[in-house]
C-alpha positions in Angstrom: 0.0 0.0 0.0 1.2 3.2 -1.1 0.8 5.7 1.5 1.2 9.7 0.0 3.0 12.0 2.8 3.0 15.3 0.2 1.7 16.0 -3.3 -0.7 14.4 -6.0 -2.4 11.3 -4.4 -4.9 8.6 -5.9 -7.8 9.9 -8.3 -5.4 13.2 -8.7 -4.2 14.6 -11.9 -0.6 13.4 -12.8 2.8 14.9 -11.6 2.8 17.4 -14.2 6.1 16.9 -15.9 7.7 20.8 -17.3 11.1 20.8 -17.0 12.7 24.1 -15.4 16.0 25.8 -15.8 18.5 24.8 -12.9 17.9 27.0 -10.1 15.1 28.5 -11.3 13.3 31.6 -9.3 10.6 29.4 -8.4 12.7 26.2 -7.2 14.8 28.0 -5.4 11.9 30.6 -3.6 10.5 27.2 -2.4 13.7 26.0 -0.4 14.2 29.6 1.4 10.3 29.1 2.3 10.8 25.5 3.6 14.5 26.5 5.4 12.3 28.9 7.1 9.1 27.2 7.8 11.7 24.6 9.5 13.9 26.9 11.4 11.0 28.1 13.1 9.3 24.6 13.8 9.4 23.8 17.9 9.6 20.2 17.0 12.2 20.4 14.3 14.8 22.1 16.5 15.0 18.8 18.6 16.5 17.0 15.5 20.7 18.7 14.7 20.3 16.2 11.2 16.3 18.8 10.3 18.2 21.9 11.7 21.4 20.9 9.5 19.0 20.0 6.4 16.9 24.0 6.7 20.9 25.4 7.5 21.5 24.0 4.0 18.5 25.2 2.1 18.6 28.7 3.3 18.4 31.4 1.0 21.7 32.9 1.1 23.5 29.2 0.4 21.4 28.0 -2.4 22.1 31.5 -3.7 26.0 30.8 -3.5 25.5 27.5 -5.4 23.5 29.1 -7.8 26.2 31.6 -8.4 29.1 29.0 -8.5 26.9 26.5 -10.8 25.8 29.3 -13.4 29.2 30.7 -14.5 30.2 27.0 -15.5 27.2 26.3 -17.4 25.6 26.6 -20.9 21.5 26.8 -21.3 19.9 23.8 -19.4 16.6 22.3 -18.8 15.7 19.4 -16.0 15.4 15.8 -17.7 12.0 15.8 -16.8 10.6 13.2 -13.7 12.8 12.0 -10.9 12.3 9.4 -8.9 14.2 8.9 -5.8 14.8 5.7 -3.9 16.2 7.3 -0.6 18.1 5.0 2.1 16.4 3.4 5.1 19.1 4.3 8.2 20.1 8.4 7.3 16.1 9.9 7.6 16.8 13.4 6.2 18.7 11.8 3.1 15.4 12.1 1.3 14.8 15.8 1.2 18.6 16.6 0.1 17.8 14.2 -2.8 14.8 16.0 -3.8 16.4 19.6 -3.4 19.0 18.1 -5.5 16.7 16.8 -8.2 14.4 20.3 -7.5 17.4 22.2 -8.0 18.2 20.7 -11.6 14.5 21.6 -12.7 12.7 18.4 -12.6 9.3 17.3 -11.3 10.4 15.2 -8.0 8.8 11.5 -7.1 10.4 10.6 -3.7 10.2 7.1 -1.8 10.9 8.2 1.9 12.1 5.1 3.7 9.4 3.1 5.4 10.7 2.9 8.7 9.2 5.5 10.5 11.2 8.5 11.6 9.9 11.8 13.5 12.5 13.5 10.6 10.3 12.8 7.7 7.3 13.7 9.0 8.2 16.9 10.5 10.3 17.9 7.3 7.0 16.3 5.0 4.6 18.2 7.4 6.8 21.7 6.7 6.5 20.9 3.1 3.5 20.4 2.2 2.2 24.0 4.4 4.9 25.7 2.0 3.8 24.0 -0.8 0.1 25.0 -0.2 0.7 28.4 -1.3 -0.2 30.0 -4.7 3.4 31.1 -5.6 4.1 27.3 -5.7 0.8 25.7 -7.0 3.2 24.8 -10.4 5.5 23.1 -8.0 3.1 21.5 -5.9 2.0 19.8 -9.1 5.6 18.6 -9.7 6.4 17.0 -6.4 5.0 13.9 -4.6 6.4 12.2 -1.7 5.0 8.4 -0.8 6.1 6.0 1.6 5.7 1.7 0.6 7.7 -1.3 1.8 9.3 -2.9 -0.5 7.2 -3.5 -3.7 8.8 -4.4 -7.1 5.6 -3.8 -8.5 4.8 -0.1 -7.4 9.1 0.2 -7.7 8.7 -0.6 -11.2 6.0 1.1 -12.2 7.5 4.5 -10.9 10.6 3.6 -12.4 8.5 3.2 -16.3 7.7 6.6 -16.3 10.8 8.3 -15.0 13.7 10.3 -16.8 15.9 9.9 -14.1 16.4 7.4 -11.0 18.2 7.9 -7.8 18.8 5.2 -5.9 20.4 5.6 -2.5 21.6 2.1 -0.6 23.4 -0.7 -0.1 24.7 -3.2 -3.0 22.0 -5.8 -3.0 19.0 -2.9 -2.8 20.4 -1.4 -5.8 21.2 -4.7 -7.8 17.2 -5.6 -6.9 16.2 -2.4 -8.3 18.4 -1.9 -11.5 16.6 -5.1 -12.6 13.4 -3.2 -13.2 13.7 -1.3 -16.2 14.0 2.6 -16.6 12.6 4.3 -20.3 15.7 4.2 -22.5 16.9 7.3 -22.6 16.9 7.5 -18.5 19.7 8.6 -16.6 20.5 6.6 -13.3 22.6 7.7 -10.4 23.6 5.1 -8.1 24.2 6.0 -4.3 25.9 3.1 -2.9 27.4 2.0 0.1 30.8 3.6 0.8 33.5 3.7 3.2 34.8 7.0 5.0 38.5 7.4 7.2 40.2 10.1 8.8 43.9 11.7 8.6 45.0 13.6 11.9 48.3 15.4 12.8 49.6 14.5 16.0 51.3 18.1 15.7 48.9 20.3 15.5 46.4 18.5 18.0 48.8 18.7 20.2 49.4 22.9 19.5 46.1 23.1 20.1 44.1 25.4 23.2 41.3 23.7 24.8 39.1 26.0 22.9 40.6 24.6 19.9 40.7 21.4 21.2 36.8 21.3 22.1 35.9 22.8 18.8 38.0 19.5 17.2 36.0 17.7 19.1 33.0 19.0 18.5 33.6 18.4 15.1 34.3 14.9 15.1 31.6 14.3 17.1 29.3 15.4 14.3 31.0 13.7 11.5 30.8 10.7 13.9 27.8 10.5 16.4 24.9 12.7 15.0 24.7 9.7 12.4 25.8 6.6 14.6 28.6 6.5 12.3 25.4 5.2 9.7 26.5 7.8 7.1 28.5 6.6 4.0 30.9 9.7 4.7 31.1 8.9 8.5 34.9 7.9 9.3 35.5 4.5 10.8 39.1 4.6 10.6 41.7 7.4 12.0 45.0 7.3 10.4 47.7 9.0 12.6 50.9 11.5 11.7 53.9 12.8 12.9 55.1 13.2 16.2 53.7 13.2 19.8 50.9 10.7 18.4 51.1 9.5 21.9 50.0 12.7 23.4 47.5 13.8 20.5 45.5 10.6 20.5 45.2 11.2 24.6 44.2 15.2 24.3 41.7 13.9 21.4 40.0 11.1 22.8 39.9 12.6 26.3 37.9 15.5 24.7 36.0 13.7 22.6 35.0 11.0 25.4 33.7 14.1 27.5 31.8 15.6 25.0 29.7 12.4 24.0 29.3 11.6 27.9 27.6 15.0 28.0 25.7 14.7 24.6 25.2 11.2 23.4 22.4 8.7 24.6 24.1 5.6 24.1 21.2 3.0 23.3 21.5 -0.5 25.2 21.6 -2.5 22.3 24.6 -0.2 20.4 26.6 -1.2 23.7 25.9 -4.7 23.2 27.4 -4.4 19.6 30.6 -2.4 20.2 31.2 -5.1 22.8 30.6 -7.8 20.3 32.5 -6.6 17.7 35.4 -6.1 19.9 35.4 -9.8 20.8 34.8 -10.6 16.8 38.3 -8.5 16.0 39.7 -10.0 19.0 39.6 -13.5 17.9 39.2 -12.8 13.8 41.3 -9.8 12.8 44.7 -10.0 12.0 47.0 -7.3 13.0 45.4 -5.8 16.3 48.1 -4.7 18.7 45.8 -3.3 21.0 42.4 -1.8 22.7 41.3 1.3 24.5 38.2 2.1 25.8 37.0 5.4 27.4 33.8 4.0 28.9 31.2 2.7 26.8 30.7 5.5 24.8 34.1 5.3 23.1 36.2 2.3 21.7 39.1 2.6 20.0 41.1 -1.3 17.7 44.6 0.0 17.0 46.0 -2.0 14.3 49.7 -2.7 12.8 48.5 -2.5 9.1 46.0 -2.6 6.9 44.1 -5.6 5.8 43.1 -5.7 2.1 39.6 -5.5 3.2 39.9 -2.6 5.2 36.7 -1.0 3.8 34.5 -4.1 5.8 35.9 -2.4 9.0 32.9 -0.6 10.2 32.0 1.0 13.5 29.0 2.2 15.3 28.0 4.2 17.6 32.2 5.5 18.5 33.8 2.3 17.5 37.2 3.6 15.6 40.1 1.6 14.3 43.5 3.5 14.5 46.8 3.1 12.2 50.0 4.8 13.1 51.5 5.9 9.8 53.5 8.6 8.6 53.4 7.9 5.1 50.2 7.1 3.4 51.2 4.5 1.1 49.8 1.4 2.7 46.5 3.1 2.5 47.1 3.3 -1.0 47.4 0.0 -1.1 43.5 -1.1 -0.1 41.9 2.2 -1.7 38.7 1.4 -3.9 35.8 2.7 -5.3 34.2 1.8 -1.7 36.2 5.0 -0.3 34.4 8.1 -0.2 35.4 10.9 2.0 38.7 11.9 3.6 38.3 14.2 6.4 41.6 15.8 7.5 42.7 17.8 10.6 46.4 19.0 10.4 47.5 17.9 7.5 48.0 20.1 4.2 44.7 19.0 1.8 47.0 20.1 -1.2 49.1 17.0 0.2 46.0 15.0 0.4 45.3 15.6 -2.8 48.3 14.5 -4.4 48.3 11.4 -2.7 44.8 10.7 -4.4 46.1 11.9 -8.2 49.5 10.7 -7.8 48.5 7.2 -6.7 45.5 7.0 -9.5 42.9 5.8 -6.9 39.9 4.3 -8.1 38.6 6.1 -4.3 38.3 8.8 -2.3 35.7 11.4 -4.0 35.9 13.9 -1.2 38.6 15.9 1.0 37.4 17.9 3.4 37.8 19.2 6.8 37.2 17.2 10.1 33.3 18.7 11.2 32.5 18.4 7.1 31.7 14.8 6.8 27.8 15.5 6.6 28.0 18.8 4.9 26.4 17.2 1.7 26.8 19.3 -1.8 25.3 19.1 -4.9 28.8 17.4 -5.8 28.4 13.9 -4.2 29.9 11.2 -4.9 32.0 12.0 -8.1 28.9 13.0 -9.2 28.2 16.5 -10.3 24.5 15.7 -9.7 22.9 19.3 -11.0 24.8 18.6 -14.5 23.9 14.6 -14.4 19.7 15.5 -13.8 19.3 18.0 -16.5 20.1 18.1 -20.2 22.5 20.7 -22.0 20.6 22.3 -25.0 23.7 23.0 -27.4 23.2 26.1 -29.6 25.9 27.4 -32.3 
């Protein structure tokens, strides 16, 4: 049963289907509205991940990608329909996906995850009262939101009539989906699971005040925590460098094990698995030389290398693997198109970057600052996802 949270419903006319320009007046009026109609929601502010999402949306920063996209681009239309599969375990995934598709100037189908989540309702609820006003009547035609378990039948159905598909999720949901068909001229964007780490200098932790310290922290504690680690650009692994790693990692994790103390509602059954992972590294992975724990709310598998596999090593909840390495070369050596963001704190990105052109990795699609995991863009993934939903009209 397909239940319809925002937009054209059973016994309604169609999604009306009339491609815009990329950041058109209208598409990107309708974001400012919702930003606002969000930041001024009671129940919205208890969720950082709803705040983060109407942060984003804001006028003044869809202005600024409007202005950076513009100057690189010919004349443009939207492909036409989009229809977004969004992910079951990040609940405010959905409503990027849409501004992304919105953004490009196409008429938006979205599949909110079926587990329930206060998130999508609130951010459904917000857009359907912005949505409801004449300025957007054209766009409340060309958006629908609906919420299904899994049904290859209604899946492929909404996948006949699209231009474009978006499909967010791990490998086997997207092999299950790419089975049912898409018309032949669609485009399809593929979302999948990825792996994240993290580069720190022990140097310049260990320069740090405590103001600087706490704002590190901080940081990490949103790239980390606000997502149980879920997100595909959350880091699991901390590579160290430089001197004083000793010290640093002590300063660090003593901040960061205080913060999360104070913040972080650690659920009974995320102990339980953080425990039992421990004992399955333990006994099954090669090359641990040692464990540190700072209560339950922080574990920490320091390894002597790298196994080839190193993108199956996956925390939750604050369970980190550590490798001491001054050089980066042995994770070189097990980068694949599974790694997706490199966050960095205290190490030159120029450097970074090198590593990831001068090796030729097949990974690593973002660089960006420790407290940046999250901060989603309309470049995701290798994917300049404005360009890949609408269609260049070439005129000489």
């Amino acid at each position: 049963m397909v239940e319809v949270l925002v937009g054209p419903g059973p016994g309604d006319e169609p999604l009306l289907v009339r491609p815009l320009p990329p950041y058109s007046d209208l598409a990107c009026e309708l974001l400012a509205a919702l930003s606002a109609e969000l930041r001024n929601d009671p129940e919205a502010a208890r969720y950082p991940d709803v705040i983060s999402f109407a942060f984003w949306c804001r006028k003044g920063n869809v202005e600024r990608l409007k202005a950076d996209d513009l100057g690189r681009r010919g004349a443009r239309l939207g492909l036409g329909l989009v229809f977004h599969i969004t992910p079951s375990n990040v609940p405010v995934n959905f409503a990027f996906s849409f501004a992304f598709g919105l953004l490009a100037g196409n008429a938006n189908r979205v599949r909110v995850p079926s587990k329930p989540f206060a998130q999508v309702d609130i951010i459904c609820r917000a857009l359907a009262r912005v949505l409801a006003e004449d300025r957007f009547s054209e766009l409340r035609r060309m958006s629908s939101f609906v919420r299904y378990e899994q049904d290859d039948v209604v899946t492929g159905a909404y996948s006949a009539s699209c231009n474009a598909r978006i499909i967010w999720g791990g490998d086997v949901a997207i092999q299950t989906i790419r089975k049912l068909p898409i018309p032949e001229r669609g485009i399809e964007i593929a979302f999948a699971d990825r792996y994240s780490f993290s580069v720190l200098g022990a140097p310049a932790i260990n320069a740090l005040a405590p103001e600087g310290l706490a704002r590190l922290a901080q940081g990490f504690y949103n790239d980390t925590y606000l997502m149980d680690q879920n997100a595909c650009s959350s880091p699991h692994l901390l590579v160290w460098q430089g001197e004083g790693k000793r010290e640093a990692k002590q300063r660090f994790f003593s901040a960061l094990a205080e913060l999360v103390a104070l913040k972080y509602e650690l659920a009974p059954v995320s102990a339980v698995d953080k425990y039992t992972q421990l004992c399955v590294d333990a006994i099954e992975l090669d090359g641990v030389v040692g464990v540190t724990r700072h209560g339950n709310h922080v574990v920490r598998v320091t390894l002597a290398r790298l196994p080839e596999a190193t993108h199956e090593l996956r925390g939750r909840a604050g369970y980190f693997y550590e490798l001491d390495a001054d050089g980066l070369d042995d994770v070189a050596r097990v980068v694949n198109t599974r790694y997706q963001t490199l966050t960095y704190f205290g190490v030159d990105k120029q450097q970074l970057l090198d590593f990831v052109i001068d090796h030729r990795l097949m990974g690593i699609d973002r660089i960006v600052p420790v407290g940046a995991a999250l901060d989603i863009g309309v470049i995701w993934d290798g994917y300049d996802v404005i360009a890949t939903l609408s269609r260049v009209i070439d005129v000489r």
